[in-house]
PyMOL CGO cylinders between C-alpha atoms (Angstrom):
from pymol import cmd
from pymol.cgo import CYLINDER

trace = [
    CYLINDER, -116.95, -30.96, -137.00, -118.78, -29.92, -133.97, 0.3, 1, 1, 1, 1, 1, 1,
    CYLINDER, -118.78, -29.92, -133.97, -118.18, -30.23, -130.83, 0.3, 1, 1, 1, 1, 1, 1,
    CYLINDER, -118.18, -30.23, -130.83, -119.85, -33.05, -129.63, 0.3, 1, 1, 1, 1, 1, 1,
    CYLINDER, -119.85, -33.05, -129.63, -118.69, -35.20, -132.80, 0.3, 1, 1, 1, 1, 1, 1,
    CYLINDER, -118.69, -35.20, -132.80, -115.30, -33.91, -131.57, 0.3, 1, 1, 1, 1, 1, 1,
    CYLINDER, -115.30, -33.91, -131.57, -116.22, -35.26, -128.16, 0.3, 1, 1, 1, 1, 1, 1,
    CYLINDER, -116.22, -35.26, -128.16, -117.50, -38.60, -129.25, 0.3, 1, 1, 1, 1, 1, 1,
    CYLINDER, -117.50, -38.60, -129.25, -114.99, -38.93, -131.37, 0.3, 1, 1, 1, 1, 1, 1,
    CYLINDER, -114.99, -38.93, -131.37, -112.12, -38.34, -128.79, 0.3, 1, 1, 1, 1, 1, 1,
    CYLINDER, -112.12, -38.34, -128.79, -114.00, -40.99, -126.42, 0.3, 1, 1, 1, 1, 1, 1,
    CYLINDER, -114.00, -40.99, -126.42, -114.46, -43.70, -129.02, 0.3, 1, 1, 1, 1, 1, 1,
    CYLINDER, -114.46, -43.70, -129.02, -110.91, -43.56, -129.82, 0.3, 1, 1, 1, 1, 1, 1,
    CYLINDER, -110.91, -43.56, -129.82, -110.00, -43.57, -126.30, 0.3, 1, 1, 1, 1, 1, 1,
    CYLINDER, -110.00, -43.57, -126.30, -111.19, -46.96, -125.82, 0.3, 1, 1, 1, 1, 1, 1,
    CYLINDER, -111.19, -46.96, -125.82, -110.50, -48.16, -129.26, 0.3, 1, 1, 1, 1, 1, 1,
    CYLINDER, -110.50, -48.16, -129.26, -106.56, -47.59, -127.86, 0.3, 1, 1, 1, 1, 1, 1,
    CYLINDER, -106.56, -47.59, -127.86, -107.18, -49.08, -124.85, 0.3, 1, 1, 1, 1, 1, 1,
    CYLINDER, -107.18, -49.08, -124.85, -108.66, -52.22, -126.98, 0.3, 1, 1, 1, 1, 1, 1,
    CYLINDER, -108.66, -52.22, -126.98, -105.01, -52.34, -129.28, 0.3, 1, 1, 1, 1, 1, 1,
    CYLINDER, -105.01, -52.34, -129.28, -103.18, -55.00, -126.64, 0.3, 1, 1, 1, 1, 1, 1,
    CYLINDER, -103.18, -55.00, -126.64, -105.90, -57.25, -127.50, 0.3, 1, 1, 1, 1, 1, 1,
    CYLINDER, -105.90, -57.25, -127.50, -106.54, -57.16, -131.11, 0.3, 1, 1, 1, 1, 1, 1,
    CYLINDER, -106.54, -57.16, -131.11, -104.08, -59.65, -131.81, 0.3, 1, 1, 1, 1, 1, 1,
    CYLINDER, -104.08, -59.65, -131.81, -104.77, -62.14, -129.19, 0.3, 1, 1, 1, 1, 1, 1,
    CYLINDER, -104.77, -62.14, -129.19, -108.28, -64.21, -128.60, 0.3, 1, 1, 1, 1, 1, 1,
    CYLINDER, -108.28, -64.21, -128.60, -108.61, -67.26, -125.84, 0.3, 1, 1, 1, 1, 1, 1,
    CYLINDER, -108.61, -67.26, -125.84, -104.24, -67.17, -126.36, 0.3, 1, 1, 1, 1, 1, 1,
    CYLINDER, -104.24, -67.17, -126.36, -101.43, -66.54, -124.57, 0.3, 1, 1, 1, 1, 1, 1,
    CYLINDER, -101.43, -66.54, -124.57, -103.41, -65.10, -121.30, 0.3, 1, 1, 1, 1, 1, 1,
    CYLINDER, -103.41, -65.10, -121.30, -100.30, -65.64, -119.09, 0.3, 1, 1, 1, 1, 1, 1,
    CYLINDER, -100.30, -65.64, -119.09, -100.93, -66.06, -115.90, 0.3, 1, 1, 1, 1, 1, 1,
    CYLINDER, -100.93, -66.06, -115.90, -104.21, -67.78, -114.26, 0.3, 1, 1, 1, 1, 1, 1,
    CYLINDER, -104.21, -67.78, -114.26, -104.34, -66.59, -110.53, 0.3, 1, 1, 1, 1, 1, 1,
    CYLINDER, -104.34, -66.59, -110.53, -105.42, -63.62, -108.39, 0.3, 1, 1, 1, 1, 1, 1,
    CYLINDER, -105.42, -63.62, -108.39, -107.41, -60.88, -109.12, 0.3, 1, 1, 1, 1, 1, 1,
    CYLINDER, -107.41, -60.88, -109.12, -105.38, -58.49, -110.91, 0.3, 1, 1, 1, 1, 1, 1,
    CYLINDER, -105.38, -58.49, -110.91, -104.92, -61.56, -113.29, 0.3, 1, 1, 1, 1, 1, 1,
    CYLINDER, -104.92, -61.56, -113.29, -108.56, -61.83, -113.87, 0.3, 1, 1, 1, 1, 1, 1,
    CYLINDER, -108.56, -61.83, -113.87, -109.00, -58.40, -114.50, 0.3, 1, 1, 1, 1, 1, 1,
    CYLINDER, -109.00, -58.40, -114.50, -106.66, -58.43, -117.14, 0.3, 1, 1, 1, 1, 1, 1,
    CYLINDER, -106.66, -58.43, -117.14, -107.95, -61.35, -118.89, 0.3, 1, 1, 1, 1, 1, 1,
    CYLINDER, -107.95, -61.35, -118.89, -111.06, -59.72, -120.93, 0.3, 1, 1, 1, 1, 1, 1,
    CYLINDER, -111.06, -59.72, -120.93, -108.58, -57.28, -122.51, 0.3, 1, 1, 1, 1, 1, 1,
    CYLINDER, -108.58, -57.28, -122.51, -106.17, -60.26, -124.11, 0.3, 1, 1, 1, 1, 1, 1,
    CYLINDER, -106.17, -60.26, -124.11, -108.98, -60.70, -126.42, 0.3, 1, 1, 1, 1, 1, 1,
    CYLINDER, -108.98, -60.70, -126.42, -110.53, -59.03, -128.99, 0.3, 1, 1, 1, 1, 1, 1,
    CYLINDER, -110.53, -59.03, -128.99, -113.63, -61.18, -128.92, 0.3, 1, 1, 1, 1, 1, 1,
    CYLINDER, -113.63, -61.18, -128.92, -114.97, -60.34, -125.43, 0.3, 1, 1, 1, 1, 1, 1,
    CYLINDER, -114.97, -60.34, -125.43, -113.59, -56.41, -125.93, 0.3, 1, 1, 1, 1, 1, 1,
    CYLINDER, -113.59, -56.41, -125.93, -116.21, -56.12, -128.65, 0.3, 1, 1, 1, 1, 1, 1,
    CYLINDER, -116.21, -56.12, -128.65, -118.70, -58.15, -127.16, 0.3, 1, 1, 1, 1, 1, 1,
    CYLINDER, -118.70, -58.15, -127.16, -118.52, -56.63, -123.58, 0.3, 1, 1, 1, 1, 1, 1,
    CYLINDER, -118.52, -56.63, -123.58, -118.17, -53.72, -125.25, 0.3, 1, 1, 1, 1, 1, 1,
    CYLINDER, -118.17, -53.72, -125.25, -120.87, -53.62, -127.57, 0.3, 1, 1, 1, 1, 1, 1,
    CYLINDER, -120.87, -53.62, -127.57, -123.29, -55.11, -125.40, 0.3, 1, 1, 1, 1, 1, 1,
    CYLINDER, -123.29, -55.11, -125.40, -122.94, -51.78, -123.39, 0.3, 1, 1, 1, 1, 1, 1,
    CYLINDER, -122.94, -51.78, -123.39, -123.37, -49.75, -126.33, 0.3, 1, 1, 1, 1, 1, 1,
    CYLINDER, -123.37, -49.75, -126.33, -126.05, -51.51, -127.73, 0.3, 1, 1, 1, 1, 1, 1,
    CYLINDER, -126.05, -51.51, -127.73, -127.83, -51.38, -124.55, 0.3, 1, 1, 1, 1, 1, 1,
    CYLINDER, -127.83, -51.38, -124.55, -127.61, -47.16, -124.66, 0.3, 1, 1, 1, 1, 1, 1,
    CYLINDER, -127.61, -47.16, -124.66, -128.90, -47.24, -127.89, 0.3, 1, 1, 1, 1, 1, 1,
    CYLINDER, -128.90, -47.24, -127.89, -132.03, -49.20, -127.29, 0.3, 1, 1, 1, 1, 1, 1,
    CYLINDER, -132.03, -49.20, -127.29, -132.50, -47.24, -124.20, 0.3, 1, 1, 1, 1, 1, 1,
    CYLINDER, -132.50, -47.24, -124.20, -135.18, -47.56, -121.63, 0.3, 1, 1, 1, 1, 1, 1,
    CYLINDER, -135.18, -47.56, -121.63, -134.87, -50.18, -119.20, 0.3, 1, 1, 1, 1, 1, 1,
    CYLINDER, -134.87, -50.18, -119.20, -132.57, -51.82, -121.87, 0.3, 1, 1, 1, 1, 1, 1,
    CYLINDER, -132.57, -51.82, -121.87, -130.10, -49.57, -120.39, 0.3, 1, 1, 1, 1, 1, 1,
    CYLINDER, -130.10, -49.57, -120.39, -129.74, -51.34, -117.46, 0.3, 1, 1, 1, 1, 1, 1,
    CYLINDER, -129.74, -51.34, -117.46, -130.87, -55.06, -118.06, 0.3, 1, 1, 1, 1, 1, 1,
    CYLINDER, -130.87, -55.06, -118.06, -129.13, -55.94, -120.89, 0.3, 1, 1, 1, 1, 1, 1,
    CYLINDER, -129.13, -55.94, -120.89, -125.80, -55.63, -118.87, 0.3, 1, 1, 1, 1, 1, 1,
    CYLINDER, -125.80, -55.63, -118.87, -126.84, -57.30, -115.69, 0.3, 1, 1, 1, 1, 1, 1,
    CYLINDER, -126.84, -57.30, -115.69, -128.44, -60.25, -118.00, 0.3, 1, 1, 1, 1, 1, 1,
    CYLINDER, -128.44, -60.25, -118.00, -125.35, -60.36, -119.69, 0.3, 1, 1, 1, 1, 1, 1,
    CYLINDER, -125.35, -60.36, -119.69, -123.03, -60.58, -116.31, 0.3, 1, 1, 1, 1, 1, 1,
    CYLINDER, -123.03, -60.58, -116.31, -125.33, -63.02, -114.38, 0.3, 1, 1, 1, 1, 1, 1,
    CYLINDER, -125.33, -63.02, -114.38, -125.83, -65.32, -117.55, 0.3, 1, 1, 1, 1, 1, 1,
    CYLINDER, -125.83, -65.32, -117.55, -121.98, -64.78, -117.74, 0.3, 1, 1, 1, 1, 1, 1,
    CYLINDER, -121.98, -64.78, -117.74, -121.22, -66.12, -114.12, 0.3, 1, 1, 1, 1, 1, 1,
    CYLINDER, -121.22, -66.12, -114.12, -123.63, -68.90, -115.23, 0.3, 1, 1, 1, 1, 1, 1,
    CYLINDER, -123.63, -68.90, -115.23, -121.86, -69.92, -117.91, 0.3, 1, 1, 1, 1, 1, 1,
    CYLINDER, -121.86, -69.92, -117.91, -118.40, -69.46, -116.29, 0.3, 1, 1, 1, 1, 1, 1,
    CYLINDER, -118.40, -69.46, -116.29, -119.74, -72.28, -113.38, 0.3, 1, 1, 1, 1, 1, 1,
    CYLINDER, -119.74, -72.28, -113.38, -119.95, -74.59, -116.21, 0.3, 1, 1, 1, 1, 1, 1,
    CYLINDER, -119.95, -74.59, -116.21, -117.08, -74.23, -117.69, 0.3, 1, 1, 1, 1, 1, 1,
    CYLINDER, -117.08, -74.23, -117.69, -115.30, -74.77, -114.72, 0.3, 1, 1, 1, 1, 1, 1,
    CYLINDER, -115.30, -74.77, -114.72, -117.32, -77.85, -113.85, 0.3, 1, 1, 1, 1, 1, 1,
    CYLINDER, -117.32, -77.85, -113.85, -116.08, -79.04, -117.29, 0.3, 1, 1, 1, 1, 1, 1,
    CYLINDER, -116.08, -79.04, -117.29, -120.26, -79.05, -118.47, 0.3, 1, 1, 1, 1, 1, 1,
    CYLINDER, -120.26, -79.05, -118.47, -119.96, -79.56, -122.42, 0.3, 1, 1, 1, 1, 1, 1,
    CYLINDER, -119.96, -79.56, -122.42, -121.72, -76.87, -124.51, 0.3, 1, 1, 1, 1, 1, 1,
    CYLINDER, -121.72, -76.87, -124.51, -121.52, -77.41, -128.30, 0.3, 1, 1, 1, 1, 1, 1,
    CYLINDER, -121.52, -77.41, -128.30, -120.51, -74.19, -130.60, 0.3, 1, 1, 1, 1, 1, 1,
    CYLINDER, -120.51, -74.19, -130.60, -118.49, -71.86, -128.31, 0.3, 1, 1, 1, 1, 1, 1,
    CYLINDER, -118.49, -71.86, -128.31, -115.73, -70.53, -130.21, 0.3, 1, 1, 1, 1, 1, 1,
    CYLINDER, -115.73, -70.53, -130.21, -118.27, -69.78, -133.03, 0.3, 1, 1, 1, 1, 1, 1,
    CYLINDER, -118.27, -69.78, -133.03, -121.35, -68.94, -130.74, 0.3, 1, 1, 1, 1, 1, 1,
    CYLINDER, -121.35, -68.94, -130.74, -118.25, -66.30, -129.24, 0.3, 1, 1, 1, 1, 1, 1,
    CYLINDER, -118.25, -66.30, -129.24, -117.65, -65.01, -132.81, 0.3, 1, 1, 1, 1, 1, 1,
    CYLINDER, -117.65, -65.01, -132.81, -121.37, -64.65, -134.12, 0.3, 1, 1, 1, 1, 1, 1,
    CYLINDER, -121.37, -64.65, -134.12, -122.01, -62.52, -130.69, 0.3, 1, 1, 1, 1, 1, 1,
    CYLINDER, -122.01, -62.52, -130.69, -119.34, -59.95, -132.09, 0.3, 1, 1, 1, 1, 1, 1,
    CYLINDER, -119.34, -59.95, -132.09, -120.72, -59.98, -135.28, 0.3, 1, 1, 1, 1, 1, 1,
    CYLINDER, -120.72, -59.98, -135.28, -124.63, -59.86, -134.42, 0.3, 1, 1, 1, 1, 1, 1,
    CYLINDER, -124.63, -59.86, -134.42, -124.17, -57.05, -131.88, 0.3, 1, 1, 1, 1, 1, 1,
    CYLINDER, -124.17, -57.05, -131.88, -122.20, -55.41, -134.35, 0.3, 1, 1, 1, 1, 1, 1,
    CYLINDER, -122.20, -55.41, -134.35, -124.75, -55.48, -137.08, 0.3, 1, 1, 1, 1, 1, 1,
    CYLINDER, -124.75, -55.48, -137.08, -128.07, -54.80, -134.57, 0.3, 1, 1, 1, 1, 1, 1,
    CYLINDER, -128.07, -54.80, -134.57, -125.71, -51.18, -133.65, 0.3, 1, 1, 1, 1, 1, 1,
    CYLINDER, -125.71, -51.18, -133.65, -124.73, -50.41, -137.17, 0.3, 1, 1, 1, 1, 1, 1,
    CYLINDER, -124.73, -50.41, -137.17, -128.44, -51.05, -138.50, 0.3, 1, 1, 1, 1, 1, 1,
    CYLINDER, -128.44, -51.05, -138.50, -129.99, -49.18, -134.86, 0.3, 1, 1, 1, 1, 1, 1,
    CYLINDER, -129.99, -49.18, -134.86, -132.13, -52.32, -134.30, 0.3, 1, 1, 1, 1, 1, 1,
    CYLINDER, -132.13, -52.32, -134.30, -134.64, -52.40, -131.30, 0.3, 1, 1, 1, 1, 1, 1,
    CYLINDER, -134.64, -52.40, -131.30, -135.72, -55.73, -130.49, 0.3, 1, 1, 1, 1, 1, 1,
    CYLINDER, -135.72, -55.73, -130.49, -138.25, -56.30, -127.90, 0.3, 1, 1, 1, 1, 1, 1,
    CYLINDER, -138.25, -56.30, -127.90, -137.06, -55.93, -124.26, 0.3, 1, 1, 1, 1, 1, 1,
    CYLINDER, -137.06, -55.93, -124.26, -137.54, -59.74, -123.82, 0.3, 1, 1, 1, 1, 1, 1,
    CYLINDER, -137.54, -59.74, -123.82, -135.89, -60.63, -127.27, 0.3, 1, 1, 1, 1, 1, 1,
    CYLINDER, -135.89, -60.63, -127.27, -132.94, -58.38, -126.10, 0.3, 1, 1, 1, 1, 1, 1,
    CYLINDER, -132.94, -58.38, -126.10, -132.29, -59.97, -122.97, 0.3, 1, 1, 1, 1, 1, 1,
    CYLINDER, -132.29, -59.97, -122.97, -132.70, -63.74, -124.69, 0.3, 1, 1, 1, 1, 1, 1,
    CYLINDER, -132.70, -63.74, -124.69, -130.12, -62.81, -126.67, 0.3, 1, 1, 1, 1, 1, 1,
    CYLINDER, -130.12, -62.81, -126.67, -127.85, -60.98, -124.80, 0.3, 1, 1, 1, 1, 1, 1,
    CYLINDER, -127.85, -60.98, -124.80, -127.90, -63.64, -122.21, 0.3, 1, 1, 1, 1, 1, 1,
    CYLINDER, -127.90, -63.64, -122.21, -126.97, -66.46, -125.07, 0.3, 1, 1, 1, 1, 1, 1,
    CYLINDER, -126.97, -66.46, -125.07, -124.14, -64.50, -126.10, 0.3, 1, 1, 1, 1, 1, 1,
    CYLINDER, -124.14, -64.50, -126.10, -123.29, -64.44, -122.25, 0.3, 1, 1, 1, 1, 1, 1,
    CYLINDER, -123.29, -64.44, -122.25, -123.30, -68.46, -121.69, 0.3, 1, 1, 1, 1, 1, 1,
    CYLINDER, -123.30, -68.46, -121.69, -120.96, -68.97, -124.61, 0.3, 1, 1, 1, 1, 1, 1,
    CYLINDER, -120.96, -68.97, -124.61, -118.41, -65.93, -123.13, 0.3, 1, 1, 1, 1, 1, 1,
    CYLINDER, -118.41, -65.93, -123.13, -118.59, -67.11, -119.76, 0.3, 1, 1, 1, 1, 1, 1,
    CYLINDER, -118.59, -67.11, -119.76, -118.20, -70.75, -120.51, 0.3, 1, 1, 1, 1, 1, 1,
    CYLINDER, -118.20, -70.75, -120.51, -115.32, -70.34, -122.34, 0.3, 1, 1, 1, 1, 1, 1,
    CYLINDER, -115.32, -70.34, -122.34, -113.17, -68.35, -119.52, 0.3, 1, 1, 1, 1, 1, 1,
    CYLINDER, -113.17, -68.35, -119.52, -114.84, -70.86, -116.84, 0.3, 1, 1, 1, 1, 1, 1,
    CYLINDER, -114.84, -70.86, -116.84, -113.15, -73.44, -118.62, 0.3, 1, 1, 1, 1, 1, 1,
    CYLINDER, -113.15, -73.44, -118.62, -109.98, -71.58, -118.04, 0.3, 1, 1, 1, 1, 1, 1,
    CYLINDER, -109.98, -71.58, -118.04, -110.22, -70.80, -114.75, 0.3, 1, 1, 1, 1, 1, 1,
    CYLINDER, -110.22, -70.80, -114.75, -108.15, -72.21, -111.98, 0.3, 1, 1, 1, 1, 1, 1,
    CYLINDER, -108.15, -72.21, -111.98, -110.50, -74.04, -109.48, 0.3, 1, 1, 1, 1, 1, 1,
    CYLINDER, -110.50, -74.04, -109.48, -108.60, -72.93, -106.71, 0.3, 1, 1, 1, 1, 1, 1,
    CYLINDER, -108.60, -72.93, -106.71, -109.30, -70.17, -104.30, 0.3, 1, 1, 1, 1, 1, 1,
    CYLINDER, -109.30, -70.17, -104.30, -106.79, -67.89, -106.27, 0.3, 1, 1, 1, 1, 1, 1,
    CYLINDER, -106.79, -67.89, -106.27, -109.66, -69.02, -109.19, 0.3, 1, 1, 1, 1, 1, 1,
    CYLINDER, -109.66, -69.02, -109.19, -112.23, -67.48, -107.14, 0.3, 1, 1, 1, 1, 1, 1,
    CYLINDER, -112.23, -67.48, -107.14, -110.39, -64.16, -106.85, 0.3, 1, 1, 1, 1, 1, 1,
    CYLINDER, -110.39, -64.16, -106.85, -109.85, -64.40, -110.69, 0.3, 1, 1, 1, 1, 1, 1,
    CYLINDER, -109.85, -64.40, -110.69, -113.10, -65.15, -111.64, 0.3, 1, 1, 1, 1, 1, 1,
    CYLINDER, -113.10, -65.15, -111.64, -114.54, -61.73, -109.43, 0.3, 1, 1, 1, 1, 1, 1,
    CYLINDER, -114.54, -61.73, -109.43, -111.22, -59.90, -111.29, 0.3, 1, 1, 1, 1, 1, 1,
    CYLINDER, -111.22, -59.90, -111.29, -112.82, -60.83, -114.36, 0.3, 1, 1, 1, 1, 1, 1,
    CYLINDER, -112.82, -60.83, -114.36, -116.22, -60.06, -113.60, 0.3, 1, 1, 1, 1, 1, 1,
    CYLINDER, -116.22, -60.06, -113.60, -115.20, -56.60, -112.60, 0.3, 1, 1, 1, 1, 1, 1,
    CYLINDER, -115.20, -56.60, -112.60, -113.59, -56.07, -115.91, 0.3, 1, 1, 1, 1, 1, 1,
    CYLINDER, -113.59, -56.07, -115.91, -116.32, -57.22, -117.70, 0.3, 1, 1, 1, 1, 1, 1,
    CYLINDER, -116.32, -57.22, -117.70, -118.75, -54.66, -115.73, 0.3, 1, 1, 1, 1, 1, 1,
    CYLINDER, -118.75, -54.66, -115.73, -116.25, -52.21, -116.60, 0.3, 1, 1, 1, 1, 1, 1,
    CYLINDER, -116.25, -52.21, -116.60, -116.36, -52.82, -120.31, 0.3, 1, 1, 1, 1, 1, 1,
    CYLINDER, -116.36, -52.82, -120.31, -120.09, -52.77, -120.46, 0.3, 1, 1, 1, 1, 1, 1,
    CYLINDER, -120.09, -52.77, -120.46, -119.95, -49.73, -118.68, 0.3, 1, 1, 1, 1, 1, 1,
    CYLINDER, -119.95, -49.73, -118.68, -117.72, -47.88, -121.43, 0.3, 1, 1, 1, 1, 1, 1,
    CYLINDER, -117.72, -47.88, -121.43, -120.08, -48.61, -123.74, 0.3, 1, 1, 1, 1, 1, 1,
    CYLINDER, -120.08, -48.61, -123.74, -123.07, -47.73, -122.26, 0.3, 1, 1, 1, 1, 1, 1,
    CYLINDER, -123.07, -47.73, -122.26, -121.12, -44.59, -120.99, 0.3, 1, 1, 1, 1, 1, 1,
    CYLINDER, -121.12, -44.59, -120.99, -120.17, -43.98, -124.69, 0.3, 1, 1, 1, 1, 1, 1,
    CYLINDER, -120.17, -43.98, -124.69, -123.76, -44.25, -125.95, 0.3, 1, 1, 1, 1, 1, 1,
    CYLINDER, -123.76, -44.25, -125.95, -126.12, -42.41, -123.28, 0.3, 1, 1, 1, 1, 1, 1,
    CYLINDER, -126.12, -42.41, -123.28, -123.39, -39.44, -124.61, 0.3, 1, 1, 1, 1, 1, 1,
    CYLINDER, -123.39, -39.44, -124.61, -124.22, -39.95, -128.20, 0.3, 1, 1, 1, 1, 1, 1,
    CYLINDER, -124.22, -39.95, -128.20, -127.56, -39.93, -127.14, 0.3, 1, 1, 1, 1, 1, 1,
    CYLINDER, -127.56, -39.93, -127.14, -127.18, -36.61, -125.12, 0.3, 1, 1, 1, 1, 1, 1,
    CYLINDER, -127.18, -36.61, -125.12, -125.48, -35.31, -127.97, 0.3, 1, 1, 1, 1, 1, 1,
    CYLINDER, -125.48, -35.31, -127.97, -126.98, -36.51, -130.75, 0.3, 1, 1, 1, 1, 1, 1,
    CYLINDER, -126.98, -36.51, -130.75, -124.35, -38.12, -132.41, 0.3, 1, 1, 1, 1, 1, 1,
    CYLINDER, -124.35, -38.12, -132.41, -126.14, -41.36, -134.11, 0.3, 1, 1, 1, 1, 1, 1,
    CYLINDER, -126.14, -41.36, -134.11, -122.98, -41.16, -136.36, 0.3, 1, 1, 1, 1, 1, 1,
    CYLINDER, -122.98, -41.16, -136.36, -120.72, -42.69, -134.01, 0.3, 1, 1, 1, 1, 1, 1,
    CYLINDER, -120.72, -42.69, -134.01, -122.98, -45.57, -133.29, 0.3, 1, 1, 1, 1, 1, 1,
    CYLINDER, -122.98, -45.57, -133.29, -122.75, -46.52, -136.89, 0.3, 1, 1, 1, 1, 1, 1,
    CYLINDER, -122.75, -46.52, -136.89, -119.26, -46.17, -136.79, 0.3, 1, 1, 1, 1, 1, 1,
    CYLINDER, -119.26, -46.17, -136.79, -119.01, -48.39, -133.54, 0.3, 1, 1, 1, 1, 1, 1,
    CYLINDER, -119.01, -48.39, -133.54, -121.03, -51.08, -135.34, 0.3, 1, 1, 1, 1, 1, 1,
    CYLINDER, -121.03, -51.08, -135.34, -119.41, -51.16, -138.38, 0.3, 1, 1, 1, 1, 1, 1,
    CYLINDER, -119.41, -51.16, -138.38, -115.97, -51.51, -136.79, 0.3, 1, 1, 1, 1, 1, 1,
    CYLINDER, -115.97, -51.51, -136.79, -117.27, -54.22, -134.22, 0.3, 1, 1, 1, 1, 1, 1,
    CYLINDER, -117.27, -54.22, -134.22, -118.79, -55.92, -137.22, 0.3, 1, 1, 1, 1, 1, 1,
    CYLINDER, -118.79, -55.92, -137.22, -115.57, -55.63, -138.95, 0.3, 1, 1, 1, 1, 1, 1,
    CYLINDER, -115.57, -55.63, -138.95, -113.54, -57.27, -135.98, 0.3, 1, 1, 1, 1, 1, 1,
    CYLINDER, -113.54, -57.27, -135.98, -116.45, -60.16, -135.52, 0.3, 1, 1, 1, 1, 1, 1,
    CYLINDER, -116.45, -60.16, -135.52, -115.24, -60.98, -139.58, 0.3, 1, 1, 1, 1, 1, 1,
    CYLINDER, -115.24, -60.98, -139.58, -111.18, -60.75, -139.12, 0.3, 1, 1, 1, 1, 1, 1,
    CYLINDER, -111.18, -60.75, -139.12, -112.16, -63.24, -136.07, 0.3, 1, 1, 1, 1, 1, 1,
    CYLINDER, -112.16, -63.24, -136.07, -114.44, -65.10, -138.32, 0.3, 1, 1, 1, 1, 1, 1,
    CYLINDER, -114.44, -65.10, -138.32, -111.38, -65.35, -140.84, 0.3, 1, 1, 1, 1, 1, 1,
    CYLINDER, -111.38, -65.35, -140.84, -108.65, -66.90, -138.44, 0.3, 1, 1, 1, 1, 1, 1,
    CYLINDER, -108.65, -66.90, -138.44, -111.43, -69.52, -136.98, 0.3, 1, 1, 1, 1, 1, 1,
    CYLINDER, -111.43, -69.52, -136.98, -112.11, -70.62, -140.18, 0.3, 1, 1, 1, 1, 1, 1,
    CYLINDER, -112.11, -70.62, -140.18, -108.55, -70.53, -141.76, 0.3, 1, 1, 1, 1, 1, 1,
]
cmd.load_cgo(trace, "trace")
């Protein structure tokens, strides 16, 4: 194995262990609701939003060009969007299973190196966004200590997308398409193990 598989390698792991607290948990047991720390925390109690977030950012490195950078600001301002309406109790039909089919789609347009126009990207990037954000607006306290939680939250969620577009400009550097596929099939593999316990 070369050295930059080594490297890529080493990275991708890295995250995938800072991902374990949250593969057993998604929209439960999120504990406590108020301040910022609390916020920041929340993305990580589920694996839904750690693939998503996640993948967004990885998927965005892959496309490359101005992808690199829209992608994740469409997906954070459609997010803050979405998180308004959830906490003014606006109904959106198909969350949970909009939330699922984003973990599955991005996996699949990583594994299978898809580039979708720039406009197409963004569309759906920003879709996936309104059914994340909705869902955690709806759990948000509409206090002030919600305020703090909802900008904890929002600066996890930039730090996710982050990893993964930190992950894939090096694969890109280092010419590692390998770990891409590997990315994608394991986020694809998570969006079906979530697809399982909705379902069941």
């Amino acid at each position: 194995m070369s050295t930059a598989q080594r490297f890529c390698l080493a990275l991708l792991s890295l995250i995938a262990f800072a991902a374990l607290p949250g593969v057993a948990q998604a929209h439960v047991g999120i504990g406590s609701t108020t301040g910022f720390f609390d916020g920041m925390a929340h993305p990580f109690s589920g694996l839904d939003h750690i693939c998503a977030m996640f993948g967004v950012g990885l998927w965005a490195a892959q496309r490359g060009d101005r992808g690199i950078w829209l992608l994740p600001l469409a997906f954070v301002l459609v997010m803050t969007v979405g998180g308004l309406l959830g906490m003014a109790h606006v109904f959106l039909p198909f969350i949970e299973p909009g939330i699922i089919a984003s973990v599955l789609v991005v996996g699949l347009l990583i594994a299978a190196a898809i580039r979708l126009p720039l406009l197409a990207s963004a569309c759906l990037v920003a879709l996936f966004a309104l059914f994340h954000g909705h869902a955690h607006g709806a759990e948000m306290p509409t206090s002030a200590s919600g305020l703090a939680y909802g900008i904890g939250f929002l600066s996890s969620t930039i730090a996710l997308l982050l990893c993964g577009a930190v992950l894939g400009l090096a694969c890109r550097q280092l010419k590692s398409p390998w770990v891409y596929r590997t990315a994608g099939a394991a986020i694809v593999t998570c969006g079906l193990g979530l697809c399982a316990v909705y379902l069941g």
